[in-house]
Every structure is written in C-alpha cells, then in structure tokens.
Residue, then its C-alpha position, 0 to 999 in steps of 0.5 A: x058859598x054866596x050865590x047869585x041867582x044860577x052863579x056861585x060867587x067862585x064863578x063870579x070871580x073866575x069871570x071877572x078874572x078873565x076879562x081883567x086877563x083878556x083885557x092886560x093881554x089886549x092892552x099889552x099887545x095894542x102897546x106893542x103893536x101886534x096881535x097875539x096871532x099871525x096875520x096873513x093872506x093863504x095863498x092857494x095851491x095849484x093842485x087846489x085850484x084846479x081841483x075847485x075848477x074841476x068841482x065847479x065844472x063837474x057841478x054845471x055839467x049836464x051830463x053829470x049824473x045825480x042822485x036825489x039820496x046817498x044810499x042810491x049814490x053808494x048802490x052805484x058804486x057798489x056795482 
C-alpha cells in the first residue's frame, strides 16, 4: 500500500471521503434550512436555580468552614 510520509493511502481516502460526506450533509441541510440538531434555549428549573443561589451564598458566607485539602473535609465528616 502507497504511503504517505505517517498516512496510508487507505487513511487518505477515509479522510477525503469524510469531508466529501461532511461537506453532501452540510449542503443538504443549508438546502433545507436546518440544522441536523435542535436548537433551543434550556430553560432552568426552580429547585436549580435555588440550589445555585444557595452555592453562591454558602460560597460568601464567613461563617462557612473550609479546608485547605480533602482528606480534612472527609475527617470531619467522618466524625
């Protein structure tokens, strides 16, 4: 088999025929006026949102302890 310098010629043609399909695919839904996955705007739940409120107070809290490694963090629950 042909090579080319680290590349087979087997792995030449793979690589082409990905973009040839990568390129019909791209064409076929810019045709279409799609895109081949959904596009949409999550929208985040309560109990999420709450929970990230909660982080982000925990987070500035002075009273909140902290540990400079884990193994201390996992001794006090531990206890």
């Amino acid at each position: 088999m042909e090579s080319y310098g680290k590349y087979s010629s087997f792995d030449k043609i793979k690589e082409r025929s990905d973009t040839i399909i990568f390129n019909d695919c791209t064409n076929s839904d810019i045709k279409q006026q799609c895109a081949p996955f959904d596009i949409c705007i999550e929208q985040t739940n309560n109990d999420t949102i709450t929970a990230m409120l909660e982080a982000e107070h925990i987070a500035h809290a002075p009273s909140t302890k902290r540990y400079s490694n884990v193994e201390d963090a996992l001794r006090v629950l531990k206890e």
